[in-house]
C-alpha positions in Angstrom: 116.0 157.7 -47.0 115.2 155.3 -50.4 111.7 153.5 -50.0 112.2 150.3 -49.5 113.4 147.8 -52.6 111.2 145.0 -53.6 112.3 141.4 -52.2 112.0 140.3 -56.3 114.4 143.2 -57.5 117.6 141.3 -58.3 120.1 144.1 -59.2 120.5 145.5 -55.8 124.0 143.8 -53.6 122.2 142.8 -50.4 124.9 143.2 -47.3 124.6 140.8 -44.0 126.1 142.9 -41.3 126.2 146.8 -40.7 129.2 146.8 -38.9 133.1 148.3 -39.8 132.8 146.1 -42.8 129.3 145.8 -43.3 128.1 149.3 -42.9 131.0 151.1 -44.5 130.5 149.0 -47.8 127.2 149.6 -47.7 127.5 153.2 -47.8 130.4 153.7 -50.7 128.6 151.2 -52.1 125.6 154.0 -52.2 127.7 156.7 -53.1 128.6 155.1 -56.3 125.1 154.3 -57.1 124.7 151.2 -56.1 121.4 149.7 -54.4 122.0 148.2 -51.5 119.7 146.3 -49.1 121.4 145.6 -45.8 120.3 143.1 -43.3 121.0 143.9 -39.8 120.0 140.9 -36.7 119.6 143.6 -34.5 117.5 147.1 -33.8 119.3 150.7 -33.4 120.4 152.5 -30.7 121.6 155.8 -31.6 123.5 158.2 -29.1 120.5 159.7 -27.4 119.7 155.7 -26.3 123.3 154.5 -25.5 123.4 154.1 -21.5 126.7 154.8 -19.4 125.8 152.0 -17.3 128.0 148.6 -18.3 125.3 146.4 -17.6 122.1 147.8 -19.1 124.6 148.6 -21.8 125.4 144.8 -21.9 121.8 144.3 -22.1 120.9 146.3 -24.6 123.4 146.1 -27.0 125.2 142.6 -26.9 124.8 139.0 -29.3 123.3 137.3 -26.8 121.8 134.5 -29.3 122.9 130.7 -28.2 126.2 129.6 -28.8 128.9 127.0 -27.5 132.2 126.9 -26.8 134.9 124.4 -26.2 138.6 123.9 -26.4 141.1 124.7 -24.1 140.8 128.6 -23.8 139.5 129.9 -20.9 136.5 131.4 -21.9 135.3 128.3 -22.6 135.3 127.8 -18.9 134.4 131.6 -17.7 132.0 132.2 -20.0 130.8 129.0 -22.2 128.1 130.4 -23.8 129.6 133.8 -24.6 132.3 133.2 -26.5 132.3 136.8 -27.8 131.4 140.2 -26.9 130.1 141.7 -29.4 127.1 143.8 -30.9 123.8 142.7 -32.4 122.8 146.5 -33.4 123.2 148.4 -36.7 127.0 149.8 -36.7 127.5 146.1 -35.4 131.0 146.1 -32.4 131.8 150.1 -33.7 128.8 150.6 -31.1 131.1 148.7 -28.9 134.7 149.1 -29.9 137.3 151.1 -28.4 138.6 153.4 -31.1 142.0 151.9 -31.9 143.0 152.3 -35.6 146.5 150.5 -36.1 148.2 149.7 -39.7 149.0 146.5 -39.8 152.8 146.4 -40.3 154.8 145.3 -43.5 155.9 141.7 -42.1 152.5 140.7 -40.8 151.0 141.0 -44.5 153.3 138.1 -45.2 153.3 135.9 -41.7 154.4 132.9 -43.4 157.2 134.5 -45.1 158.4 136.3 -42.1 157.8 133.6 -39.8 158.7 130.5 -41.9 157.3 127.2 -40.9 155.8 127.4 -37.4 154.7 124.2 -36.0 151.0 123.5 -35.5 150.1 126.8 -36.9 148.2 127.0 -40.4 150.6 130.3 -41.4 150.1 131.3 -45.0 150.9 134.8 -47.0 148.4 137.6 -47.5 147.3 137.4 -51.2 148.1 141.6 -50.6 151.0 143.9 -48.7 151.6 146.9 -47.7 152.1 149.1 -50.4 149.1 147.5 -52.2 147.2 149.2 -49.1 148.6 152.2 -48.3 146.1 154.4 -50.3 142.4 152.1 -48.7 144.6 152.8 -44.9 145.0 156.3 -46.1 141.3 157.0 -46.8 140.3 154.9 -44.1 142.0 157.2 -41.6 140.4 160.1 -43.4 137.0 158.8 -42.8 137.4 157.9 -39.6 139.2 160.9 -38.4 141.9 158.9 -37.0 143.9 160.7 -34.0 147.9 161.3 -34.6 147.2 161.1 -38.9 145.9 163.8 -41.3 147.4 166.7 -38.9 145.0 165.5 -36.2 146.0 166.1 -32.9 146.1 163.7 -30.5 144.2 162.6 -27.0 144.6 163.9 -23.9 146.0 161.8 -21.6 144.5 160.6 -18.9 145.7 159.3 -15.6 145.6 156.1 -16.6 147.9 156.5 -19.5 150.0 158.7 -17.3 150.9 155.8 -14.9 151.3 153.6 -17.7 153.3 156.2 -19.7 155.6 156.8 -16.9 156.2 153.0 -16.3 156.8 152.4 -20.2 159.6 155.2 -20.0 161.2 153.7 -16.7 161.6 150.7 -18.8 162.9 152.0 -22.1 160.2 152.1 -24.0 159.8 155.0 -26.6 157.2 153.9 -28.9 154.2 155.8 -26.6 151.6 157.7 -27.4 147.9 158.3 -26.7 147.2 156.3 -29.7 145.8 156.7 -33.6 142.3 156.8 -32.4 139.0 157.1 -34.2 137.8 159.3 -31.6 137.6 163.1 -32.4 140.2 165.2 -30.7 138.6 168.4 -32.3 135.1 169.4 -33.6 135.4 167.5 -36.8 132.8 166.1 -39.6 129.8 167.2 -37.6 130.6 165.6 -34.4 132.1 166.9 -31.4 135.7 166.1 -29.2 135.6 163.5 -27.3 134.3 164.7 -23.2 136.5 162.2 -21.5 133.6 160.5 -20.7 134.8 157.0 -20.0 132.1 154.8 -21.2 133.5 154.2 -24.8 132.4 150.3 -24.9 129.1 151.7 -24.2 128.5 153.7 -27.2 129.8 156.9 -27.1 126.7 159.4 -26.2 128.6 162.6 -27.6 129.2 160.9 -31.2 132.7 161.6 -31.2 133.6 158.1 -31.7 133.7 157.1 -35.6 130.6 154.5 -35.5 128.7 153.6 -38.3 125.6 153.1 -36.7 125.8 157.2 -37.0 128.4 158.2 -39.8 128.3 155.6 -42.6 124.3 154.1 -42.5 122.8 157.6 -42.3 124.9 159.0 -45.3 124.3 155.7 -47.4 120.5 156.0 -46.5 120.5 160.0 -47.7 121.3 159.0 -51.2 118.3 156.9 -51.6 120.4 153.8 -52.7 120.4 152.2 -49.2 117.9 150.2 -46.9 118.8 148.7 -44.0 116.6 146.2 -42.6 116.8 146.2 -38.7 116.1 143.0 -37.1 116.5 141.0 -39.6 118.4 137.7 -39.4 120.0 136.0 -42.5 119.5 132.1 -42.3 120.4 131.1 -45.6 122.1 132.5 -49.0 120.8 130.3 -52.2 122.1 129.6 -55.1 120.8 128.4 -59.1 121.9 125.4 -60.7 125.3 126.8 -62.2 126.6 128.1 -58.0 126.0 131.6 -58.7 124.2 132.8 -55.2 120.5 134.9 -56.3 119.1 135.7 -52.6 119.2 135.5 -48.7 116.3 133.8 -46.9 115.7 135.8 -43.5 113.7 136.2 -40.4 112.1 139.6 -40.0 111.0 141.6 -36.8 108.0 139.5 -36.5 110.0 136.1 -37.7 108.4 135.6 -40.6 110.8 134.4 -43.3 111.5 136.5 -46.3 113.5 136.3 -49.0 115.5 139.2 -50.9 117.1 138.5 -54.1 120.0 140.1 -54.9 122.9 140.9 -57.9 125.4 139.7 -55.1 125.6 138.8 -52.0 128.2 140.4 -49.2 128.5 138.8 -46.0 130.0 141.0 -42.8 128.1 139.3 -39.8 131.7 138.8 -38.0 133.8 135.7 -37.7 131.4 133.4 -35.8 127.7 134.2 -37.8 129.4 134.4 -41.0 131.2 131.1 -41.5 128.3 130.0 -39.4 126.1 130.9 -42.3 127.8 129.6 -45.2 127.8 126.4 -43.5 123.9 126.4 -43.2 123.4 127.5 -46.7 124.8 123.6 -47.6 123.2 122.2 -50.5 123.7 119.3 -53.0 126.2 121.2 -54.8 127.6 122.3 -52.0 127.1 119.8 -49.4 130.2 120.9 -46.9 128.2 124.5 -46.8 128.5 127.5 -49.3 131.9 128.1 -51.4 133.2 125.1 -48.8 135.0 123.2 -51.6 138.6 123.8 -49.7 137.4 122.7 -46.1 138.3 126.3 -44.7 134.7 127.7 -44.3 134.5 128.2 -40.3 138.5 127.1 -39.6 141.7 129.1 -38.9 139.5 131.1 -36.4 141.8 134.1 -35.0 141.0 136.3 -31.3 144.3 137.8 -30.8 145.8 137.1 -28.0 145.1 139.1 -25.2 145.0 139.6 -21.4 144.8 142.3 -18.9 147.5 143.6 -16.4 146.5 145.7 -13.4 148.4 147.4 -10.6 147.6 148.7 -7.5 149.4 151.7 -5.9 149.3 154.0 -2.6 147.3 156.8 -4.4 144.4 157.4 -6.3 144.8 157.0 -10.3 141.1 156.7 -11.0 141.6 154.8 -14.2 138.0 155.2 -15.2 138.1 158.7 -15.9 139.3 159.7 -19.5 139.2 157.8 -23.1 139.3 154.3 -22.5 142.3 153.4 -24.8 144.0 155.9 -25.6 147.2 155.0 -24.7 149.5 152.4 -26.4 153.0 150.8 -26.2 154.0 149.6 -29.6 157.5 148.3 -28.8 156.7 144.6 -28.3 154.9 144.6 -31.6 158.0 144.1 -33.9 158.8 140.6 -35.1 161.7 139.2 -32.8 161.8 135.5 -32.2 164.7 135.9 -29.8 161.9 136.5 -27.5 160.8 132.9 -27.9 157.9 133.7 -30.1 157.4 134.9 -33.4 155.3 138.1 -34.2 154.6 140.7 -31.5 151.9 142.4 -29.2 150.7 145.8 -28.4 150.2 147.2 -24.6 147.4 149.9 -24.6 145.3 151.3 -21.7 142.1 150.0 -20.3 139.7 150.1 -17.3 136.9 148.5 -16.1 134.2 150.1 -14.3 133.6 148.2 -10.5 130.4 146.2 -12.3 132.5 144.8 -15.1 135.9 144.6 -13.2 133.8 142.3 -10.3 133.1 140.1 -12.9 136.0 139.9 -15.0 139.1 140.3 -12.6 139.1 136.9 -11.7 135.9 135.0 -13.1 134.0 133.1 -10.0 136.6 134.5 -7.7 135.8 135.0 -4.1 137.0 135.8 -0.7 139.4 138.3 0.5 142.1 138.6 -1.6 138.9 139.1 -4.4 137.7 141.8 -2.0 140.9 143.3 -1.7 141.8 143.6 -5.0 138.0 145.6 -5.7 138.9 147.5 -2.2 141.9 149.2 -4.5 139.9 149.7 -7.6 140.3 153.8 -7.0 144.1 153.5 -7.0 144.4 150.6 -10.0 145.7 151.5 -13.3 145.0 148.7 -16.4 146.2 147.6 -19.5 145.4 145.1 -22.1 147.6 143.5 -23.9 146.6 142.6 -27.6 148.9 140.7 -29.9 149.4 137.9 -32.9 147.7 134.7 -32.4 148.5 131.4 -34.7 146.0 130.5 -36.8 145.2 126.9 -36.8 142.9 124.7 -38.6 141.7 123.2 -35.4 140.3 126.2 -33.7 137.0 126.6 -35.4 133.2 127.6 -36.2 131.1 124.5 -36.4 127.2 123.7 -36.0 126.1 122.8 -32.9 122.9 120.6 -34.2 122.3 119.4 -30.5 121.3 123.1 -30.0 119.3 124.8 -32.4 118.2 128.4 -32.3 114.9 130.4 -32.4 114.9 129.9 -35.8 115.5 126.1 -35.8 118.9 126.2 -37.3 122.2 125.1 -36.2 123.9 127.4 -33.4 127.7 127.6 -33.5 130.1 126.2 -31.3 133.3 128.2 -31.4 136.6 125.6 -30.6 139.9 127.6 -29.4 142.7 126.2 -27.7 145.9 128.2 -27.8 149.0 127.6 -29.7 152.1 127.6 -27.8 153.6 130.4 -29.3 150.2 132.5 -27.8 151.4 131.3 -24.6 154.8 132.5 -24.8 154.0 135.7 -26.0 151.6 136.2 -23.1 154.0 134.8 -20.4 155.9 137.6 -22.0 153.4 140.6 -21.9 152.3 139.5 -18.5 155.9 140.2 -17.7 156.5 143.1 -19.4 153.0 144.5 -18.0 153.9 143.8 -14.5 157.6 145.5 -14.6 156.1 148.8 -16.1 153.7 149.1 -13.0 156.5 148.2 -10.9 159.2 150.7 -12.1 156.2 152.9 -10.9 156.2 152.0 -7.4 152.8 149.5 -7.7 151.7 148.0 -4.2 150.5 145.0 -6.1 150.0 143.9 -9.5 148.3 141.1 -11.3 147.2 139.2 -14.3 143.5 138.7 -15.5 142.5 136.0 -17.7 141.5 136.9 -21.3 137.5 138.5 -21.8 135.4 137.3 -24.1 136.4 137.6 -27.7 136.2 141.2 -29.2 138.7 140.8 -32.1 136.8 137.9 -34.0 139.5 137.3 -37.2 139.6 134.5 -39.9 137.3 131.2 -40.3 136.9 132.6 -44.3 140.4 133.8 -45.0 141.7 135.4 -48.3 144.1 133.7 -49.9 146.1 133.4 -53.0 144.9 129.4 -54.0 141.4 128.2 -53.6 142.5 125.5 -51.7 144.3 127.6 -49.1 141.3 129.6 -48.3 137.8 131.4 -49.2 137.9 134.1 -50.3 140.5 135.9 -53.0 142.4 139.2 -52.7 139.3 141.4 -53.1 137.1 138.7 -50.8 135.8 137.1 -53.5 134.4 133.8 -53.1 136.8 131.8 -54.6 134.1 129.2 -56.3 131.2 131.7 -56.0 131.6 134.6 -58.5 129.0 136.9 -57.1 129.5 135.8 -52.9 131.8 138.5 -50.9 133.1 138.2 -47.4 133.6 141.9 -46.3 134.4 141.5 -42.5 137.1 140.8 -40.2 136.4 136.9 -41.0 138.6 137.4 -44.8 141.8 138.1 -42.2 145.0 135.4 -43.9 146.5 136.4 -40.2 145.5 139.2 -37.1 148.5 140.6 -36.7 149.0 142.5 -33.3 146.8 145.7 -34.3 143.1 146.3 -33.0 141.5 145.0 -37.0 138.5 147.9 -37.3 140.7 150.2 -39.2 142.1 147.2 -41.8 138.4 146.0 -42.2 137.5 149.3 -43.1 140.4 149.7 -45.1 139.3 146.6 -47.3 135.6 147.5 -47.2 136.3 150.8 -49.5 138.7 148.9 -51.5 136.5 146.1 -52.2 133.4 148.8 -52.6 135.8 150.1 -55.7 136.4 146.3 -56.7 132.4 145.6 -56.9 131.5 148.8 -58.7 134.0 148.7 -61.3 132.8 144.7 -62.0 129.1 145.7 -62.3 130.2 148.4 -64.7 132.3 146.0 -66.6 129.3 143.6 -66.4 131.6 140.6 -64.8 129.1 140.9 -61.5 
């Protein structure tokens, strides 16, 4: 492990965020011999401390910090003051995240294009396609050991996916599989197969699941060009008087606040903290918050659209045994607007365990059709349905001054309200959802509200003009030279794919970007 880097030593890249995008950059970063500080808000938990218990898990591992909500989503009425679930821990959501590593397809990389002019929605073209990332998905999958790629075999199935395998065949289907997973189906890069264990938003205790609390930080910290600072919390990047950033103010373990300077400045604390923190970095020259000369910083905020289908039937499936997701339908996830919505949506497997489905299933719901829907839980099968949302300028990260945090700054408010074309693409996966358990003989099935957020996307997107956007086609601050966005908060559009494999995709791409600009001296 390097010793630590001096808070005055201006040539190291300091990273905000040790997440998919975070901590993989960090770590090529390293390997190209780089310095690299990386600030991380929360401690770390490594396998041995990971608990297969949902709520201590919750507990231990979630962003629990302050924050609003409002809009007409329904998590703004569920759960108003946790917007998202996600992970305040180094390795960031991979602690939390199911495993699902999905190539975005050609169309989605240019929405606006394929799409044309949908009403209400702010639809614009990737600044980059397919082809440009075929190579960063190809070493992507390679690192991650991705299931179903690379001669990798793929998951078991469990019974979970063989309800909802059955049901997708009844129905046509024929694009299903147990998924391109980064979970290890074999012993592979010093880590073992997944045991089936079930508890994979829990952090996975075996280590089969790609995190990089466990594969990236360590490896970056072994060539001496890496420090991670755990509970840290940025507050503020500043800049000198010609807009070029030089440091990030933060709060250490104790709260004391420090200040690192740094070469450049990478910012990967997901879609909510890190528009959250350009905007508190405002200054005179930049008085909208930092790089905010197009209005974008904090807009066009992006969860997918999702929801959850469940079905009860007349024998026991136990859904909760086996690899959470691995299962997928990828039919609906074409483009076909004779559907009555454009883009598409992916159905993959999912369960709850009885804590978690209690307070999910129906969110403050009571009585006995509540109780008899948790008195099936041993013969319910689930899915979750995950699919393109419409970015819009309205649905946004702002500063909520009314409510500061521990730190006395600003907490965000996150505003969503759905687009219509979200709602007829779920009216249509509810559908869909529902006849698959059906063709399967279910007793009962029904819909559940969408969770929490999990796939944070947009608020600084990349785009081709300044005006349109952030960040450029490497996530390049379009009026900061030396300011890099590096999370799943650069996303033009979402797409219907789970985003970890894409953000890591553009993490090594813009890891070769940086390297080759300090070496050309343009960073």
């Amino acid at each position: 492990m390097s010793a630590p880097f001096d808070l005055n030593d201006e040539s190291v890249v300091v990273i905000i965020g040790t997440g998919a995008g975070g901590g993989t950059l960090a770590n090529e970063l390293a390997q190209k011999g780089v310095k690299v500080v990386a600030l991380e808000a929360g401690g770390r938990h490594l396998p041995e401390d990971y608990v297969n218990d949902e709520w201590a898990s919750f507990s231990q591992l979630s962003w629990l910090d302050s924050r609003s909500t409002s809009g007409t989503w329904r998590v703004a009425k569920d759960f108003p003051g946790l917007p998202a679930w996600i992970v305040k821990a180094v390795g960031g959501s991979t602690v939390h995240w199911a495993g699902a590593s999905l190539r975005f397809q050609p169309h989605e990389w240019k929405a606006r294009t394929s799409y044309g002019a949908v009403e209400g929605a702010n639809l614009i073209d990737w600044p980059i396609d397919a082809e440009e990332m075929a190579p960063w998905y190809d070493a992507a999958e390679k690192k991650m050991g991705v299931t179903n790629t690379n001669g990798l075999p793929p998951l078991p199935g469990s019974n979970n996916y063989k309800v909802f395998e059955k049901g997708a065949r009844a129905l046509g289907y024929k694009e299903v599989h147990t998924g391109n997973m980064a979970i290890n189906s074999v012993d592979r890069d010093g880590r073992p197969p997944c045991q089936q264990t079930g508890f994979c938003f829990q952090g996975c205790k075996w280590g089969a699941k790609w995190s990089t609390a466990y594969t990236e930080i360590p490896r970056g910290e072994a060539t001496g060009n890496l420090e991670v600072r755990e509970n840290a919390q940025a507050l503020q990047i500043e800049h000198d008087a010609s807009g070029k950033v030089t440091g990030v103010v933060y709060a250490g373990p104790n709260g004391a606040r420090l200040r690192q300077a740094a070469r450049a400045v990478c910012v990967a604390g997901n879609s909510i903290e890190s528009p959250r923190l350009l905007l508190n970095s405002a200054s005179s020259m930049f008085p909208d918050g930092l790089a905010n000369g197009s209005g974008q910083v904090g807009r066009n905020y992006m969860r997918h659209l999702t929801a959850s289908v469940y079905g009860v039937f007349d024998r026991p499936v136990k859904m909760w045994r086996g690899t959470t997701m691995a299962g997928i339908i990828q039919d609906e996830a074409r483009h076909d607007p004779s559907r009555g919505f454009v883009g598409g949506y992916e159905m993959e497997t999912l369960s709850l365990g009885l804590p978690f489905m209690a307070a999910f299933l129906d969110p403050g719901g009571w009585g006995r059709e509540f109780a008899s829907a948790l008195d099936g839980y041993e013969n319910m099968a689930g899915m979750w349905i995950v699919g393109e949302d419409m970015p819009q300028e309205s649905n946004r990260i702002t500063l909520n001054a009314d409510a500061p945090d521990q730190y006395g700054l600003p907490t965000p408010n996150v505003h969503y309200s759905d687009h219509p074309n979200d709602v007829a693409m779920r009216d249509h996966a509810f559908r869909q959802g529902k006849a698959i358990y059906d063709a399967v003989g279910a007793t009962r099935t029904f819909p559940t509200p969408p969770y929490p957020s999990t796939h944070n996307l947009g608020t600084l997107r990349m785009s081709e003009r300044a005006e349109d956007g952030v960040v450029n086609r490497f996530g390049r601050a379009h009026e900061v030279n030396n300011l890099f966005v590096s999370d799943g908060s650069q996303f033009t559009t979402g797409g219907a794919e789970n985003p970890t494999l894409t953000i890591v995709a553009l993490a090594i791409r813009q890891a070769d970007h940086i390297a080759k600009e300090m070496a050309a001296g343009a960073l």
